[in-house]
Structures are given as C-alpha cells and as structure tokens.
C-alpha positions as CSV (number, residue, x, y, z in Angstrom):
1,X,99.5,70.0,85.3
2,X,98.0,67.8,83.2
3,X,96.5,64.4,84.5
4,X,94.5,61.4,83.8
5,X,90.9,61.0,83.2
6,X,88.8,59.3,85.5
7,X,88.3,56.5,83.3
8,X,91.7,55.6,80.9
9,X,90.6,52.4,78.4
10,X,91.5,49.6,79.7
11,X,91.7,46.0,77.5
12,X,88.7,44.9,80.3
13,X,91.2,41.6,80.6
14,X,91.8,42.5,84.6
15,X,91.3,39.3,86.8
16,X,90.3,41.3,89.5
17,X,88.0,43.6,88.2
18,X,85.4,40.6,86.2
19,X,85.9,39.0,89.6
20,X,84.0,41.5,91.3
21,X,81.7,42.2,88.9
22,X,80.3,38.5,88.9
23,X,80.4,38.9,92.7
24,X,78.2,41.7,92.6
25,X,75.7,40.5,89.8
26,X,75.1,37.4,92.0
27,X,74.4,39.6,95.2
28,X,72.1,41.8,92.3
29,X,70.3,38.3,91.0
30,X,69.9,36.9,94.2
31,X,67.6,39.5,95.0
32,X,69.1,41.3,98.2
33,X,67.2,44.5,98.2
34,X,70.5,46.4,99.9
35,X,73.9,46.0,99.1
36,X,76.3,47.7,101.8
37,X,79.5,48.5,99.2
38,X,82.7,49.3,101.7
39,X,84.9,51.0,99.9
40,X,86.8,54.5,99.9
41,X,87.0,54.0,95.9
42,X,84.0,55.8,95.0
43,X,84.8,55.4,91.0
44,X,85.5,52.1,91.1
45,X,83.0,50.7,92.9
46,X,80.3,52.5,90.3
47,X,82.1,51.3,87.2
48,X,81.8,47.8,89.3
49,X,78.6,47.9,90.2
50,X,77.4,48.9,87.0
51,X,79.1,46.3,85.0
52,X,77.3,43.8,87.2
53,X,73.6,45.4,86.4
54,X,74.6,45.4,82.9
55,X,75.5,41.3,83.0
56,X,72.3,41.0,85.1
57,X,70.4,43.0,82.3
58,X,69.3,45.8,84.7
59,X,69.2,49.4,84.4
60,X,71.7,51.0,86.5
61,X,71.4,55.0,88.0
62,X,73.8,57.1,89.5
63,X,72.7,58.8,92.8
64,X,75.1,61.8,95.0
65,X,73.8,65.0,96.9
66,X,75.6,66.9,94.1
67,X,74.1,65.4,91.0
68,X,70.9,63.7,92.2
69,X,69.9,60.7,90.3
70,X,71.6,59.6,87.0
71,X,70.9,56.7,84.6
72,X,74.1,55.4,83.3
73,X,72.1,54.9,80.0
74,X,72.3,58.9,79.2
75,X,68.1,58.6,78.6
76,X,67.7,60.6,81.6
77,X,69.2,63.5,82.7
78,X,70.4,64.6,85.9
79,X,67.5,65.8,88.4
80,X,68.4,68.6,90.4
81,X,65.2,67.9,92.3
82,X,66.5,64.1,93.7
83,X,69.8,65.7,95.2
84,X,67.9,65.7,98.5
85,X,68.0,62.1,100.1
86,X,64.8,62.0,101.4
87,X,63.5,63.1,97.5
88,X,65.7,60.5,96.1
89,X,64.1,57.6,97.9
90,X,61.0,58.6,97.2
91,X,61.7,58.6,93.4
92,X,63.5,55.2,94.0
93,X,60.2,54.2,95.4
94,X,57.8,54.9,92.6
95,X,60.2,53.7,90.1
96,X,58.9,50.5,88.7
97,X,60.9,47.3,87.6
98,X,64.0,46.0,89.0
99,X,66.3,48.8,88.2
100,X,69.8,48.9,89.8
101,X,70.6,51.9,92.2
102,X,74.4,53.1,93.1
103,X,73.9,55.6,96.3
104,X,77.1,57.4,96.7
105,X,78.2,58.0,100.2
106,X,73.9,57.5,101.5
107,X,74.4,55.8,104.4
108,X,75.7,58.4,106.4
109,X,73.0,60.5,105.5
110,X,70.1,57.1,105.7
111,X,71.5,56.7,109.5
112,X,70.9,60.7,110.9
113,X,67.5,61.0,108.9
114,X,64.7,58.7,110.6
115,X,62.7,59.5,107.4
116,X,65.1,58.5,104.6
117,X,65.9,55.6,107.0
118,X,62.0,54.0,107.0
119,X,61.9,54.6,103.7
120,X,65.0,52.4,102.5
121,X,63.4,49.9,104.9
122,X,59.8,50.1,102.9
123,X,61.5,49.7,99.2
124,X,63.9,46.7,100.9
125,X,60.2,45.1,102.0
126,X,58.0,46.2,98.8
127,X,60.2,46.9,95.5
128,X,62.4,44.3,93.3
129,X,64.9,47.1,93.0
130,X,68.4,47.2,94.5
131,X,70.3,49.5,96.5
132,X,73.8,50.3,96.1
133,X,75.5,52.2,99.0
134,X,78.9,52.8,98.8
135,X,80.5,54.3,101.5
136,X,81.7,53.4,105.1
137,X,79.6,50.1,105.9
138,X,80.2,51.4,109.4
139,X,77.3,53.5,109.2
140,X,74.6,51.3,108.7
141,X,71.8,51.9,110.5
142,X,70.9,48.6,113.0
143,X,67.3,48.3,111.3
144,X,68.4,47.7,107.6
145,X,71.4,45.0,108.8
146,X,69.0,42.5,108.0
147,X,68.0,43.3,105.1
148,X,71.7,44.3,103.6
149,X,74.9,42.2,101.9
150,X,77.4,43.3,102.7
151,X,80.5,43.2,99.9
152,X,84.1,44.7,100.8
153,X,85.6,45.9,97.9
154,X,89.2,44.5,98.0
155,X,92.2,46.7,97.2
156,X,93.4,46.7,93.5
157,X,95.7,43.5,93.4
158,X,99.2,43.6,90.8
159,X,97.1,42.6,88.0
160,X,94.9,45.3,88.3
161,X,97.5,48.3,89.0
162,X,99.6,46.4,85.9
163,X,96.3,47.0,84.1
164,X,95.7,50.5,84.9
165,X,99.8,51.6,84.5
166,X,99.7,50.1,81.0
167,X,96.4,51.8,79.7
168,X,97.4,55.2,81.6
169,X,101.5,55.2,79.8
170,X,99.4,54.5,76.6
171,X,97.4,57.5,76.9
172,X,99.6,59.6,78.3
173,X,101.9,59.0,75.0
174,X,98.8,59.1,72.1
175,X,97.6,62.2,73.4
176,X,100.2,64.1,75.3
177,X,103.6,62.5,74.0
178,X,105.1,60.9,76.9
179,X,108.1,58.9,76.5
180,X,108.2,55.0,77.8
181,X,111.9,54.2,78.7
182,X,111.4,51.8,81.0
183,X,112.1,48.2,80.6
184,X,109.9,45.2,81.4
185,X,112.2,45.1,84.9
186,X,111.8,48.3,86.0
187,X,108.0,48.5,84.3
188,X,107.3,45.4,87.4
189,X,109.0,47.8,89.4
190,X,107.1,50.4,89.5
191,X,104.2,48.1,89.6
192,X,105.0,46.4,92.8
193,X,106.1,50.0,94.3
194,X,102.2,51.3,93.3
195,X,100.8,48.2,96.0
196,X,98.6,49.4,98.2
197,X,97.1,52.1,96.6
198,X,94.0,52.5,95.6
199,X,93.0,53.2,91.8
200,X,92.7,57.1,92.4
201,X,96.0,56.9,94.6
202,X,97.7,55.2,91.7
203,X,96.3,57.8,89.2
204,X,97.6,60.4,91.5
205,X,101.1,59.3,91.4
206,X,101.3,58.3,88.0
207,X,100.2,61.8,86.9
208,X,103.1,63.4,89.3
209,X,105.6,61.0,87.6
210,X,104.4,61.0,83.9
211,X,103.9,64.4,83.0
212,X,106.2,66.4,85.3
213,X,109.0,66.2,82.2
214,X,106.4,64.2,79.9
215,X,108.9,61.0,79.9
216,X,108.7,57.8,82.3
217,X,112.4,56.4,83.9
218,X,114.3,55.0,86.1
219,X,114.3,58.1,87.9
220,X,110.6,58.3,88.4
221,X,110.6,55.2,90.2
222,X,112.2,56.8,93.6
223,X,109.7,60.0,92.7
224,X,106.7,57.2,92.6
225,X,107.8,55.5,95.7
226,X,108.1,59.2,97.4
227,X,105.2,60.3,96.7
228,X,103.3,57.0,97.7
229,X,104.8,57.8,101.5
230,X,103.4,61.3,101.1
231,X,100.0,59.6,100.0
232,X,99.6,56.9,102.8
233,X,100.7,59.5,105.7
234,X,98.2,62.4,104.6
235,X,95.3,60.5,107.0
236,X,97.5,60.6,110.2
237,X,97.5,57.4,110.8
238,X,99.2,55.2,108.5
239,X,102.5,56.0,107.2
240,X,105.2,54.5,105.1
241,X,108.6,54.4,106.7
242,X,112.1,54.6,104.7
243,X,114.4,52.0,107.0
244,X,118.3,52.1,106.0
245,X,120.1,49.9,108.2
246,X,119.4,46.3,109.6
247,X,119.8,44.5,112.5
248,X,123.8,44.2,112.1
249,X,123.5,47.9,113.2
250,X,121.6,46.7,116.9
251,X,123.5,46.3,119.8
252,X,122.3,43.3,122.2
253,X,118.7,41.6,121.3
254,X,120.6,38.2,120.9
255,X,117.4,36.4,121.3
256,X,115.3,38.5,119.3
257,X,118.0,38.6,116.3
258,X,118.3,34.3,116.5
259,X,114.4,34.3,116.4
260,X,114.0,36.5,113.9
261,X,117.2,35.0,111.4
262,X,114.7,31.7,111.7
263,X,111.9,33.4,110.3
264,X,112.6,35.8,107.9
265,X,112.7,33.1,104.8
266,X,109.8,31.7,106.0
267,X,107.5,34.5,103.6
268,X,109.6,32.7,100.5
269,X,107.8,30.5,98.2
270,X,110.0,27.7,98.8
271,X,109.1,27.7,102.7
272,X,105.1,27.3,101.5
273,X,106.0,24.5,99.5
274,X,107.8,23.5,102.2
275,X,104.2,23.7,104.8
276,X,105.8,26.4,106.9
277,X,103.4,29.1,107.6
278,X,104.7,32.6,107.7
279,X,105.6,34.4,111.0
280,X,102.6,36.4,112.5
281,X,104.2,39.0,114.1
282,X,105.8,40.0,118.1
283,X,105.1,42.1,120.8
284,X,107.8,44.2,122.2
285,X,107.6,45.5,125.8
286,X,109.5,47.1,128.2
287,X,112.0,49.9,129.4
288,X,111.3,53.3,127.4
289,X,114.0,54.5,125.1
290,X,115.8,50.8,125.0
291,X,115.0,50.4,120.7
292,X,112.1,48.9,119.7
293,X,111.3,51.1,117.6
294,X,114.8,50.8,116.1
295,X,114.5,47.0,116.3
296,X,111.2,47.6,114.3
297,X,112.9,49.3,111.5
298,X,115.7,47.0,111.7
299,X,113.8,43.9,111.0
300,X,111.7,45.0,108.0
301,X,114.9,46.4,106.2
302,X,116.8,43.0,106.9
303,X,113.8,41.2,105.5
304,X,113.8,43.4,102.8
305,X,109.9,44.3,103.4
306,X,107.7,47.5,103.3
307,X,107.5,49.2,106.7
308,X,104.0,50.6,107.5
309,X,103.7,52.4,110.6
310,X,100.3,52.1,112.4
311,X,100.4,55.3,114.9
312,X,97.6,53.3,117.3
313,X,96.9,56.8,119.3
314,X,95.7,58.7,115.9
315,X,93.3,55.7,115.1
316,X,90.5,57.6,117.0
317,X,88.5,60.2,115.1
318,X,85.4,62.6,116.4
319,X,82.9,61.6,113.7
320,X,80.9,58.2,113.8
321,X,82.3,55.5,111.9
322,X,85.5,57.1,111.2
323,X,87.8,55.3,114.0
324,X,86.9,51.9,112.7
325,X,87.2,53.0,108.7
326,X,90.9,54.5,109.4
327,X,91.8,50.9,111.3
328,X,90.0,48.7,108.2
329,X,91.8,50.8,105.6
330,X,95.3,50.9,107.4
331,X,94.7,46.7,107.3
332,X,93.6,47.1,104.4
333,X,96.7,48.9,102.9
334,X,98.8,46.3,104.8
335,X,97.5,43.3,103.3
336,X,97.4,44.9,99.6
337,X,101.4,45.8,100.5
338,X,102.2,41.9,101.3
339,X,104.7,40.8,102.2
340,X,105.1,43.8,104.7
341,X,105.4,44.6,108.2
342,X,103.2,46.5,110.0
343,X,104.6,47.7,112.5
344,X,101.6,49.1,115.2
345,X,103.3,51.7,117.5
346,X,102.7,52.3,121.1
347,X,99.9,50.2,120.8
348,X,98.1,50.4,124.3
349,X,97.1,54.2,123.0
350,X,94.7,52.8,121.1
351,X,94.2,49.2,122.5
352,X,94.3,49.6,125.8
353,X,91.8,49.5,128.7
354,X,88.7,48.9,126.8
355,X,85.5,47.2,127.2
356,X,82.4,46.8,126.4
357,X,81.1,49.3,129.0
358,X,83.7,51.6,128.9
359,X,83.0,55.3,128.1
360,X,83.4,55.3,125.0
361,X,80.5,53.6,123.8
362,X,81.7,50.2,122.8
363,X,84.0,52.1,120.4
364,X,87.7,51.0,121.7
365,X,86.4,47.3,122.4
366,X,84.8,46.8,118.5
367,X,88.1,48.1,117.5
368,X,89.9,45.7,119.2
369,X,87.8,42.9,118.2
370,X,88.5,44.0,114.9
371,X,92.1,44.0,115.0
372,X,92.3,40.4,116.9
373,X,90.0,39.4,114.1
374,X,92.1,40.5,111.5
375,X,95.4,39.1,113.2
376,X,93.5,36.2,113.8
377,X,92.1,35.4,110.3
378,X,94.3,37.1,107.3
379,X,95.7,35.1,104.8
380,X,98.1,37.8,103.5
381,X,102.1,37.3,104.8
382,X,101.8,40.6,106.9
383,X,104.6,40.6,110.2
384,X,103.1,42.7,113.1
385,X,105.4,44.4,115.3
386,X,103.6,45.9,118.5
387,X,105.5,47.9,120.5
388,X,104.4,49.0,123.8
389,X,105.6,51.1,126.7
390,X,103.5,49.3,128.8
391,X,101.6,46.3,128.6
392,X,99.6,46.1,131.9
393,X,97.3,48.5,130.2
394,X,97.1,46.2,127.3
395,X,93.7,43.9,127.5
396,X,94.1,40.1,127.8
397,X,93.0,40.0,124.3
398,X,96.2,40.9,123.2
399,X,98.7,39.3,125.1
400,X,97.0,35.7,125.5
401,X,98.9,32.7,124.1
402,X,98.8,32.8,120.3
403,X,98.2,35.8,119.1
404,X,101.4,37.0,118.4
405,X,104.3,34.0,117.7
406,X,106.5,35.8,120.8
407,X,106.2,38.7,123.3
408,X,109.6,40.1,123.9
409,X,110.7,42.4,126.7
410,X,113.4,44.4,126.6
411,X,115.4,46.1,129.1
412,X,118.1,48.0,130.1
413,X,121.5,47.5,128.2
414,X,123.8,45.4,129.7
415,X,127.4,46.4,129.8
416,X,128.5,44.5,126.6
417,X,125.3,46.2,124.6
418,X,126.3,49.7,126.3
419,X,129.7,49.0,124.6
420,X,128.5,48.0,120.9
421,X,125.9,50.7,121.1
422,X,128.9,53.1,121.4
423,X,130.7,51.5,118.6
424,X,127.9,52.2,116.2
425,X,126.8,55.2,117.3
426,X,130.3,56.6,116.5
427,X,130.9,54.8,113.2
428,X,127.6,56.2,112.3
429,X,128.9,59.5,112.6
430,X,132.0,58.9,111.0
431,X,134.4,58.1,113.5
432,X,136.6,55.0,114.1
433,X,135.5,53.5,118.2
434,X,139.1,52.2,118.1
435,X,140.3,55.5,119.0
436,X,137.5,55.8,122.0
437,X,137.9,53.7,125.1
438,X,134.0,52.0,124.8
439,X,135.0,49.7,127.9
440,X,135.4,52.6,130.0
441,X,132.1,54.4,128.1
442,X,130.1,51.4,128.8
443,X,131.1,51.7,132.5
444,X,129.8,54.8,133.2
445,X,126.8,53.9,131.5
446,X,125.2,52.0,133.7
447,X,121.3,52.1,133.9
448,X,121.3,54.1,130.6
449,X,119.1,53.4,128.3
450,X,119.8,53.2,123.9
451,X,118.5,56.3,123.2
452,X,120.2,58.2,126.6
453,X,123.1,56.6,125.1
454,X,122.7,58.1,121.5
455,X,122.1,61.5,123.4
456,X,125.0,61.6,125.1
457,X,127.2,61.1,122.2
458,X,125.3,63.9,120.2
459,X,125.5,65.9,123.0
460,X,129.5,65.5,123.1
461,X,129.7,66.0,119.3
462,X,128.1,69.9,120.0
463,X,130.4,70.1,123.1
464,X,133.6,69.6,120.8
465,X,132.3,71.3,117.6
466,X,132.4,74.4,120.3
467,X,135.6,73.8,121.5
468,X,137.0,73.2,117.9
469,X,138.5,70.4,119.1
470,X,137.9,66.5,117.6
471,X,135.2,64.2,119.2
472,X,137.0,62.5,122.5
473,X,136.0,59.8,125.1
474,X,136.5,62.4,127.7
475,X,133.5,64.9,126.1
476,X,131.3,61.8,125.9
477,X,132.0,60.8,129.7
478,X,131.2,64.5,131.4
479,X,128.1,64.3,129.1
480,X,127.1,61.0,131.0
481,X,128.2,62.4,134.5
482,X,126.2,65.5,133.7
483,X,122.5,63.1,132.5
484,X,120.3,61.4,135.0
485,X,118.8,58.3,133.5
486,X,115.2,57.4,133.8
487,X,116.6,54.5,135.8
488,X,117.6,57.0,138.1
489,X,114.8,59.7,137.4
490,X,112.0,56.8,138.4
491,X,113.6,54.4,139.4
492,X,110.4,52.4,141.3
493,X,108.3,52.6,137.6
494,X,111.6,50.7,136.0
495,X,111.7,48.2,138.3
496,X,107.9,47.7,138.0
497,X,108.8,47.0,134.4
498,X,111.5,45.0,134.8
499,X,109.6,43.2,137.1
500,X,106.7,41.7,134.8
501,X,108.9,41.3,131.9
502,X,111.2,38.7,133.8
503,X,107.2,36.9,135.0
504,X,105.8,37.1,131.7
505,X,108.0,37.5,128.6
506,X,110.8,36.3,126.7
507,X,113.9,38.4,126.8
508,X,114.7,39.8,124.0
C-alpha cells in the first residue's frame, strides 16, 4: 500500500510546532549542556530540535545505533564507526564549537554503560555543545539530573493535526490522485476524531483511509475513528471504548444520575465564562457485578465524550522505565483527547498497597505520585472515573478529601432497581416487559447483583431457544432458583463491603 513520507510539506504556519521550537532554542541558548527530550515521537522531536539549532545558528547532527552520527547539513556523511555509544561520545567530545547534538533513544543506553555515562557528564562539565536525548526521560541516569532540562514534548494539538491532514490530502492528490470529497464539516471532523494521536499515529491512519480506494469521504471518517481504537489499544493499556447507550438505560443510581445531570454542562464554554470549573472525576466502590463499569460507559456517552479506558493492572511492565512511560503517555493521550473521560479501571491493581519501601523498588509509589500529580495539576477538562472492587487496598492518597469531586458506593439492587433492570434487559433484547411479570422477577431477586441479573435472563433466552418456545417469566425464574448469588456465595466479604461504603461513601 502506498503511504506518506516521513516529512509531507507543510506551510511551517503551525502554532504549535514554532512554539516548540522557540522553547527549545532558548533551552539551546541558555547554555544547558543536556536536554532530556520526553517524547515517543522520534521524528518530530528531530525536525523540532533542529529547527531550534538552526534559529540559534548552530550546527545540528543526527545520532542512532543504526546510523551513527549525521549532520543535518549533508557535509558529512554517516559514520558507521560512531554507531557504538561509547564511540559516539567520544567523537562528541573532540568535536569543537557549540554544535547541536539529537541522541535518539541514548539514555537507555548512557544509564547501563558506566563509561558512556562519565563521559556525557565530562562534555556537560568541559564542552559548549548540547545534548539532545530523546527518549523516555525515565531513564536518566541520577548523576546527569543536574546537569539536564528537561522539555516534554506536548502531544500535537488541532492546529497541528489540521496542519498535517491538509499538507498529507494535498500530496496524496498531486502525486497519487486522491479524491477530496469532504466538506469543511466533515474536514473538522475528521480532525477532531485524529486527537490524541501522535504525528506517526495520524500518518498511520490517514494512509489506511486515503489510499485504500484513493478517495477521502464521509465513509472514511468511521474507518479513521476505527482504526484510531485499534491504534490506542495495541500497548495493552490504553484503549478506546465504543459506548452506545446512556444513563436512561441504568437502573437505580438516583444519586449518581442527579450528580452527574449537574455537571455534565459544566465542560461548555458558557459554564467557563460563567467561573465554573469543570468536574474532576468520581470514585466508584463497592459490590462486584453491581455496574460501574456500565455506569462508566453510560456517563461518557450521555456527555457525549471520548471514553478511554485506563486498564490500571497492565500499567506494569518488566523493563526499567517502561511502567511510568505507559502511565505518562495514557495521560498524555487523555489530555490531547479533551474533553474526555478517562475512565481508570479496577484501579487498586495498579494503585494499591504501595509505598515507598515496598518491594518493588519505589516503583508503585512514584506511579502513584504521578497520577495524584496529574489529577491534581492538569488543566485539560478530562473526567476520571475510578472504579474499584475494593478500596481498603486503595492508599489514603487516593481516597482523601479532594481528590476526586465524590466517592460513590454502590451496592446491591434494591427491589425497584431489580425490577427496571429486568425491563431493560428485555427491551434490549427485543421484547416488550409488559408481557413479563418484573414485580414477581424482582422478588426472586433478592441479593442479586446487575450482572447475575443480566445472566439470568441470557440464560433463559438459551433455555427457550431449546425448547422452541418464546422467552417467558417462568424460564427467567427457574434460572434464578437454579444461581446462587455472590451475596449468598460470600456472604461475610459483601457485608464487609457494605459495611465501609455506608461509613465512608456517598450512595450512589
């Protein structure tokens, strides 16, 4: 298939883009003899980097373990001899002058060699040169921290994806044809579905969409916006979630829904102007299986907002660094998504019981203190949703006063939400609950949770597909009388739950 070069002209007119290159020439001219560059976007943060050496009137090279060094003037050629890190430093150390220096993905190998390590830490004390590295700023070895800037690169903003569509549709028709049959509605549509991305992601979907029948539509929007999911859920971690009904399809959560009908307008621009400040986010505890994760979805589609779930157990990785990059990028992606809700799931698996002397190393507790940090300082309208099974293994980090708006607990159905829940569960499969005695269902209900609920009906559904007979309340009530409920199954851990939630929590 074809696809887009690495670099597609642009008009150079993106906001965004000169931003960070003035950013970066003043880290260059004020003489910081390291610059830590934290990004994934290795191309972007070179064309960025040099761009600022050219408007500081330095000479700018090119360094990876596959190439070696590379001036971007084309004077010198590659060096097969500086692909070794240890060689390359060296070279960076005789080099005279104030050249400019873009290390591609160094400081993982400056942190497990003490050589290449001492010497980055003689050029930062004896050259006027500067050191690029871009890469995870995790890495970082703990002698150069003080003599390193560090600068995060932000995620491309609309300007900048707006930038990059146009020059890539133009491209794509000079030299391959492509047909533009979008208007300027669904052009800011497809714009707006691309946040979040970074530059390469963007490229990767725009290639998918613009030369798999060499013309861009209406159609290719829905293509755009699948493959974006397929794109943020390739990591594990971070994955973005279609939602389809809202919360006029929840049963119960009266307090939850009245909270959240007060908030929701609060991310318009009218409520800024107004000095409202928009919702942070809840916590949602309690009984397992009683739809928080439903209410999760629920709330983002009523709102009408992105739905990113955060999968807090997957956050952990075996190599060094990598746990906290996967939790800055998923924040990252997040905030460049905004408004959105992130929506952090089961999150004591990856939150819970830490310290700073806990086994780990200190890992789980710097992830949390990035996390509070984050909830704590972002600027970006971004909802949390936390749900958790259960909180006592939550740190009181977390769950002290203020950092999230509420903490909800929810708990067991009670007879009029056991009834409703049968309602919808059959008119979401088609069939009318007038014809279904729900009293008599949510009687024989008791202690059931949402989802034992839903399973029951689907159960009865197989029962009278077998029998070739229609769907009847008496094949959902033998598939009751036949389940045990975890009320029932444990019922001492419930009432633990249940316990906490009605000392410590609002109910939802």
């Amino acid at each position: 298939m074809t696809s887009l070069p690495a670099t597609v002209p642009t008009t150079g007119i993106a906001t965004p883009f000169a931003t960070t290159r003035t950013e970066l020439a003043r880290l260059i001219m004020s003489r910081f003899p390291i610059v830590y560059l934290d990004t994934v976007e290795e191309a972007r943060a070179t064309q960025a980097v040099h761009a600022a050496a050219q408007l500081c009137q330095r000479r700018c090279w090119t360094w990876s373990i596959s190439d070696g060094l590379v001036a971007n003037d084309a004077t010198t050629r590659e060096d097969p001899n500086t692909r070794d890190p240890v060689s390359a430093l060296r070279r960076i150390a005789e080099q005279p002058g104030d050249d400019v220096f873009v290390l591609l993905d160094a400081a993982r190998h400056v942190a497990q060699n003490d050589t290449a390590e001492r010497i980055l830490r003689d050029i930062a004390r004896e050259r006027d040169t500067t050191v690029v590295l871009v890469g995870d700023a995790a890495e970082i070895p703990a002698a150069l921290r003080g003599s390193a800037a560090m600068y995060v690169l932000p995620r491309p903003d609309v300007m900048l994806i707006a930038e990059r569509v146009r020059a890539a549709i133009a491209w794509a028709g000079e030299r391959h044809g492509v047909r533009q049959e979008l208007d300027a509605a669904g052009m800011n549509r497809l714009v707006d579905v691309l946040r979040g991305l970074t530059l390469e992601q963007v490229d990767l979907v725009l290639t998918h969409i613009l030369f798999d029948d060499n013309r861009l539509d209406v159609a290719d929007i829905e293509r755009a916006i699948a493959e974006k999911g397929r794109l943020l859920s390739v990591g594990g971690v971070l994955a973005l979630e279609t939602t389809t009904q809202g919360l006029e399809w929840v049963a119960g959560f009266t307090n939850l829904r009245d909270w959240v009908s007060t908030r929701g307008g609060a991310f318009s621009p009218e409520a800024k102007a107004f000095g409202l400040r928009p919702a942070r986010g809840v916590l949602l505890t309690g009984v397992p299986g009683c739809g928080k994760s439903y209410v999760a979805k629920a709330i983002a589609h009523t709102w009408g907002m992105p739905l990113l779930r955060l999968d807090a157990g997957s956050l952990y990785a075996s190599y060094i660094g990598s746990s906290e990059r996967n939790l800055r990028e998923a924040l990252a992606t997040a905030s460049a998504l905004a408004p959105s809700v992130l929506w952090i799931d089961e999150i004591e698996k990856g939150f819970g019981s830490t310290g700073p002397s806990s086994s780990d190393g200190g890992l789980g507790y710097r992830m949390l203190g990035s996390l509070t940090t984050w909830m704590q300082e972002h600027d970006e309208p971004v909802f949390i949703i936390a749900t958790s099974n259960d909180i006592t293994k939550l740190p009181p980090e977390l769950t002290r006063q203020g950092r999230f708006d509420e903490i909800f607990f929810v708990d067991l159905p009670d007879a009029l939400a056991r009834e409703h829940m049968f309602r919808l569960q059959l008119a979401s499969r088609g069939r009318p609950h007038d014809g279904f005695d729900c009293a008599a269902l949510a009687a024989a209900s008791e202690g059931f949770s949402g989802a034992e609920i839903e399973q029951s009906v689907s159960n009865a559904l197989y029962a009278a597909f077998a029998d070739k007979v229609e769907l009847s309340t008496a094949h959902i009530t033998r598939e009751l009388e036949a389940t045990r409920p975890l009320s029932e199954v444990s019922p001492d851990a419930v009432a633990k739950i249940q316990a906490w939630g009605a000392a410590h929590a609002r109910p939802a």
